[in-house]
C-alpha positions in Angstrom: 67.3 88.1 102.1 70.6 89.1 100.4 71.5 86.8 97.3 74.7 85.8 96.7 77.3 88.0 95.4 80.2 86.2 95.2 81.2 86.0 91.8 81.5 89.6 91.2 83.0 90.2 94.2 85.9 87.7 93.4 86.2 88.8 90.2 86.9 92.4 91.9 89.3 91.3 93.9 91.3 89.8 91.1 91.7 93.0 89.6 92.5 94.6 92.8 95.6 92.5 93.4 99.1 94.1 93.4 101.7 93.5 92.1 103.1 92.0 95.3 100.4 90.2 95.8 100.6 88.4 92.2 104.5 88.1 93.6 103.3 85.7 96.0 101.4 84.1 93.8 104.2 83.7 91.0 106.3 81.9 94.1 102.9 79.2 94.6 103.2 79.8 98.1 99.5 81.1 98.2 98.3 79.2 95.1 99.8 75.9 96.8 101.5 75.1 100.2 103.5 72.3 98.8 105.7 73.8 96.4 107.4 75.9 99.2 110.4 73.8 100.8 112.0 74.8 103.8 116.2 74.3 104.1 117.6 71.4 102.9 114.4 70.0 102.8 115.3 67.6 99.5 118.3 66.5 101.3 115.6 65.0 104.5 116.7 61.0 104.2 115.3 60.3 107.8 114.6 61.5 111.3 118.0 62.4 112.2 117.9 64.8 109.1 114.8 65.5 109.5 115.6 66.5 113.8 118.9 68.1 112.4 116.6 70.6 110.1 113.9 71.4 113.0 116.8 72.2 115.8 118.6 74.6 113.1 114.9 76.7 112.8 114.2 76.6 116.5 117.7 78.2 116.7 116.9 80.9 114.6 113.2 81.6 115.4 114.9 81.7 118.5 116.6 84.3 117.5 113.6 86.7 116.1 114.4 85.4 111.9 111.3 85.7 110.3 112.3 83.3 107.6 113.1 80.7 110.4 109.5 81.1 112.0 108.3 80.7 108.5 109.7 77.7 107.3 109.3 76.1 110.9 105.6 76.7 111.3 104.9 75.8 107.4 106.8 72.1 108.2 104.9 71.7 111.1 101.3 72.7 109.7 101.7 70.9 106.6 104.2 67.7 108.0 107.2 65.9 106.0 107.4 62.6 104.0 111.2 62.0 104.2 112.9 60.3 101.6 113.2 56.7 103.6 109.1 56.5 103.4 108.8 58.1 107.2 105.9 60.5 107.3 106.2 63.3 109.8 102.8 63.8 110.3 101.5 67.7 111.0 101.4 69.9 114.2 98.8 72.1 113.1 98.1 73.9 115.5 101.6 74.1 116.8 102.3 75.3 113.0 99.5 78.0 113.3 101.0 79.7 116.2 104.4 79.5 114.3 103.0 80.9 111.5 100.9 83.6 113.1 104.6 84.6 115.6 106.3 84.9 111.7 103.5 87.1 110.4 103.9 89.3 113.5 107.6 90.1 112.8 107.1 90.6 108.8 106.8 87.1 107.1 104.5 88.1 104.3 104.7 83.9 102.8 103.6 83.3 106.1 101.0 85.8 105.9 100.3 83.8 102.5 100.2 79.8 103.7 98.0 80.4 106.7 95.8 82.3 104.4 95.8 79.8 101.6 95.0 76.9 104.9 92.2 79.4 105.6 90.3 79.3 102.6 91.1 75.3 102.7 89.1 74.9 105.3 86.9 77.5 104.9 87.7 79.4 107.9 86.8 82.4 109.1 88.1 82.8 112.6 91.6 81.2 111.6 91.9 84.1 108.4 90.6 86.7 110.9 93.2 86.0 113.3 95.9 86.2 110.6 94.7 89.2 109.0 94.5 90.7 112.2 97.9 89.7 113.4 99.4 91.1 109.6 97.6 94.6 110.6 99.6 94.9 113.3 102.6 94.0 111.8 104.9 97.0 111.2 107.1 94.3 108.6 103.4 93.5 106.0 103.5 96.5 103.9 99.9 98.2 103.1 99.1 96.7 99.6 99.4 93.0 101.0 97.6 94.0 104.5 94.6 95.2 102.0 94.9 92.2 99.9 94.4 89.8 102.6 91.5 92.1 104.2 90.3 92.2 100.5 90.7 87.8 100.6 89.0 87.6 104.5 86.1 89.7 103.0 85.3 86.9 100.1 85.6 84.2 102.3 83.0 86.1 104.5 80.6 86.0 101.7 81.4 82.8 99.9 80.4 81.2 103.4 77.2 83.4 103.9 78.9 84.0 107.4 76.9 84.5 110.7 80.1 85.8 112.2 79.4 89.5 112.7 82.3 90.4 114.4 84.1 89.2 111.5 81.7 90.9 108.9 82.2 93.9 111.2 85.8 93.6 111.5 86.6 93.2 107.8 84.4 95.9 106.9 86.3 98.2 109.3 89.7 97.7 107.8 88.6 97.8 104.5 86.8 101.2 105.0 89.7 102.4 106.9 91.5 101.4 103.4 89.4 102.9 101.2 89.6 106.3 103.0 93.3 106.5 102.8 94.0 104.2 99.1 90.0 104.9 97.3 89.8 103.1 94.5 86.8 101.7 92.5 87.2 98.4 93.2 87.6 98.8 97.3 84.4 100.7 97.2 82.7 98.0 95.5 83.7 95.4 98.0 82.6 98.1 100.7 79.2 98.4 99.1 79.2 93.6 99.6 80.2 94.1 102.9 77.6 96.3 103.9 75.2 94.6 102.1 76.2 91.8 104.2 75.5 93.9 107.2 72.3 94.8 105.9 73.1 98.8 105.6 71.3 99.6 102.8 72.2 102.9 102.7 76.1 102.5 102.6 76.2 99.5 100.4 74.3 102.1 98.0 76.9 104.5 98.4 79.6 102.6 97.8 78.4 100.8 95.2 77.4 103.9 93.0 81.1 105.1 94.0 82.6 102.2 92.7 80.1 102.6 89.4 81.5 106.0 88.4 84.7 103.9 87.1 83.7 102.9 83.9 86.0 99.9 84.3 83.7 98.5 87.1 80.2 98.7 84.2 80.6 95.0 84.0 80.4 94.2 87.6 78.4 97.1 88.8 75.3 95.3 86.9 75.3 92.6 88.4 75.5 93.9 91.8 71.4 95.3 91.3 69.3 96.5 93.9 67.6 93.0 94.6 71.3 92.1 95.6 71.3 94.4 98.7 67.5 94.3 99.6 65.4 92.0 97.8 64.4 94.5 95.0 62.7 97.3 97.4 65.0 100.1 96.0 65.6 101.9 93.3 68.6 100.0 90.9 71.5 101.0 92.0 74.6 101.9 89.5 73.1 105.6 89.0 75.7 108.3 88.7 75.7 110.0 92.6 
């Protein structure tokens, strides 16, 4: 049986982030949920604000603004505690659909609070969806589509996930990635993935890709042979 891999694999994913997706970071809408505030939100005393703010998003989601969708969907999934003491309590589901329509026509903070409620919750199916929606999006640029592939493929393995068609689907996009952007660190979250899938022979190659970066040494030693297949190989980490 595989052993877990998790910590190197996180740790390869923080260096793989880009710049844009340390931008969403910097702005805590990944990070946290709460510190993102749609329109006049501070300015919510009671429900006929709070009405007044919801009918001015609908208008413009309405009207195909992403930024509408976003902050509409993010009230809704997270809910409102207006200033009087009311508490708006969540849609979620409502909120997810929001979300989801915003990351669909190029919302990348969308993209980045139904991601964040995804590893909340620890689910797979819910970041699968969005990952799959932001692949299709012509408005998610390619570094923050692989990021979020890169994100779906660590919650995979930090759950020890039975879901094969997300294992499988991950593992697409990421080598679909890798063959157009290689870099060391894609490879070696290839060579998880497979090991996940129990493809010996991949998660081998990959992983002795990734190892020809000497900035991966640290890593690439503890992902050993007994990682992938219970110590029946050869150690892996050998120059190809």
């Amino acid at each position: 049986m595989m052993k877990s891999i998790l910590s190197p694999l996180v740790a390869a994913i923080l260096l793989f982030a880009s710049s844009s997706a340390n931008d969403i970071y910097s702005e805590g809408i990944i990070s946290t949920n709460k510190q993102e505030q749609a329109p006049n939100q501070k300015e919510l005393n009671n429900l006929q604000d709070y009405n007044s703010m919801i009918e001015d998003l609908k208008q413009g989601a309405a009207l195909g603004d992403a930024d509408s969708n976003f902050y509409l969907g993010f009230v809704y999934i997270n809910g409102v505690t207006l200033k009087d003491g009311t508490v708006v309590p969540a849609k979620v589901q409502e909120g997810k659909i929001i979300l989801l329509h915003a990351i669909s026509i190029g919302s990348t903070k969308a993209l980045g609070v139904l991601a964040a409620k995804s590893i909340e919750s620890s689910s797979v199916e819910q970041l699968t969806e969005a990952v799959k929606t932001a692949q299709l999006s012509d408005g998610i640029n390619i570094e923050n589509k692989d990021y979020y592939t890169l994100m779906l493929a660590s919650l995979i393995l930090d759950k020890n996930s039975d879901d094969a068609n997300a294992i499988e689907v991950a593992t697409k996009w990421i080598y679909d990635a890798e063959k157009k952007r290689p870099t060391a660190k894609m490879q070696y979250i290839l060579a998880s993935m497979y090991a996940k899938l129990q493809n010996i022979d991949a998660a081998n190659y990959y992983l002795n890709k990734s190892c020809l970066d000497p900035q991966m040494n640290g890593l690439c030693q503890q992902f050993r042979s007994d990682s992938i297949d219970g110590g029946k190989s050869e150690q892996t980490c050998q120059k190809l």
